[in-house]
Residue, then its C-alpha position, 0 to 999 in steps of 0.5 A: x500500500x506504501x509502494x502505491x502510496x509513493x507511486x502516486x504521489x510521485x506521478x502527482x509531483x511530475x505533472x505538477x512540475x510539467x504544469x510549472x514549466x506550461x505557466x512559465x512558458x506562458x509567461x515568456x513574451x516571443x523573443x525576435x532573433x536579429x539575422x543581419x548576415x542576410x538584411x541587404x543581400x541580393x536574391x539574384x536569378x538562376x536565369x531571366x525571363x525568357x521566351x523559351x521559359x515562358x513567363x508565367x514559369x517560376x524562377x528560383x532566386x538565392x542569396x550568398x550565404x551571410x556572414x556569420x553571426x553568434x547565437x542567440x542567448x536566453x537568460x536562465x530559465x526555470x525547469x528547462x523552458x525552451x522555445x518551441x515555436x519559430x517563424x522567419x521573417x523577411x522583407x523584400x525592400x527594393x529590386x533593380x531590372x538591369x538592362x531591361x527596357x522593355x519593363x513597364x513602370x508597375x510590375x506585379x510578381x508572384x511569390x511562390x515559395x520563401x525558405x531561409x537555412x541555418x546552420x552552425x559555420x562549417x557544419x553542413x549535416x547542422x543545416x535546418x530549412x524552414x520553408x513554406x508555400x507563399x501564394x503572395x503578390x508584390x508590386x515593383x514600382x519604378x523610381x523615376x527613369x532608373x532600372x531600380x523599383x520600390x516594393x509593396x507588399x514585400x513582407x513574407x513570414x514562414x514557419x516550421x512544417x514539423x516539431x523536429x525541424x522547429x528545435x533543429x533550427x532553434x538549435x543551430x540559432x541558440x546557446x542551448x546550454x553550451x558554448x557559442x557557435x558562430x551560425x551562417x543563413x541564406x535565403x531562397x525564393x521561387x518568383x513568378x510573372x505574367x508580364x510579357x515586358x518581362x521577356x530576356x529580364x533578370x530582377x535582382x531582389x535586394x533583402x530588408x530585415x530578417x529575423x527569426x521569431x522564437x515563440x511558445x516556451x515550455 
């Protein structure tokens, strides 16, 4: 009966401390991970708007890979409370069509897909995408005669499709209890238009701000 007794009252202790670490969790505003490796890089083309591609097809855009930046540090936290929940934000802040005289003043794009890697410097098997379908419009206005554009509607965010991804990358962005390790990210898009003026045109797409929002703690 004793043997029971404890059985009990342990399983009780368990999940009262489970329901310690759920308020604590709650408790903790999303904290914003700043990623400038990537604010400014340009998303240049696999290949331009062509003919033979036809518009309409989608074209895949990257950045270089940013400079490395440190990992993110948590102050201490009660009973292991860990974020557990991540979004990737991103703005499209200008874009340029060089060369390109056929393009009109006003251009509507489609954004198809965004997707941002992690990883720790010099450690491929670290590398964590977080990617998602987009189904979005940005509007390219020309600045005066120039070859660049303003953008509206250049703000995209993306989250995790699984658990294990989502504390792989907050992994790679985070101390996690052990030494900093320097992180590196790069970006990818896959862009898509109906304009015909578009025929032979790269655009190259320069980035805003980006960061990664680490939320739901526990």
């Amino acid at each position: 009966m004793k043997q029971a007794l404890r059985f009990s009252l342990l399983a009780v202790t368990v999940a009262s401390l489970a329901s310690c670490g759920s308020v604590v969790g709650n408790l903790i505003p999303a904290q914003t991970v700043e990623m400038n490796s990537l604010s400014g890089k340009s998303l240049a083309a696999d290949a331009p708007f062509t003919t033979v591609q036809r518009v309409g097809t989608s074209i895949s855009y990257s950045t270089p890979t940013g400079a490395a930046f440190d990992d993110f540090a948590f102050p201490s936290l009660p009973l292991n409370v860990k974020p557990t929940g991540i979004e990737l934000k991103a703005t499209f802040a200008s874009a340029s069509l060089p060369g390109c005289v056929t393009a009109p003043n006003t251009i509507t794009l489609k954004l198809d897909s965004f997707a941002v890697s992690v990883q720790n410097e010099g450690d491929a098997a670290s590398r964590v995408e977080i990617s998602e379908g987009v189904d979005a419009s940005m509007t390219l206005t020309r600045v005066g005669s120039s070859s660049e554009y303003a953008i509206s509607g250049g703000d995209v965010s993306v989250s995790s499709d699984s658990a294990a991804k989502t504390l792989a990358a907050i992994g790679v962005l985070t101390k996690n209890g052990g030494a900093n390790t320097p992180n590196v990210a790069s970006a990818r898009a896959v862009v898509s238009s109906g304009e015909n003026g578009l025929f032979g045109c790269s655009v190259v797409f320069t980035l805003g701000k980006v960061e990664a929002v680490l939320s739901d703690f526990r």
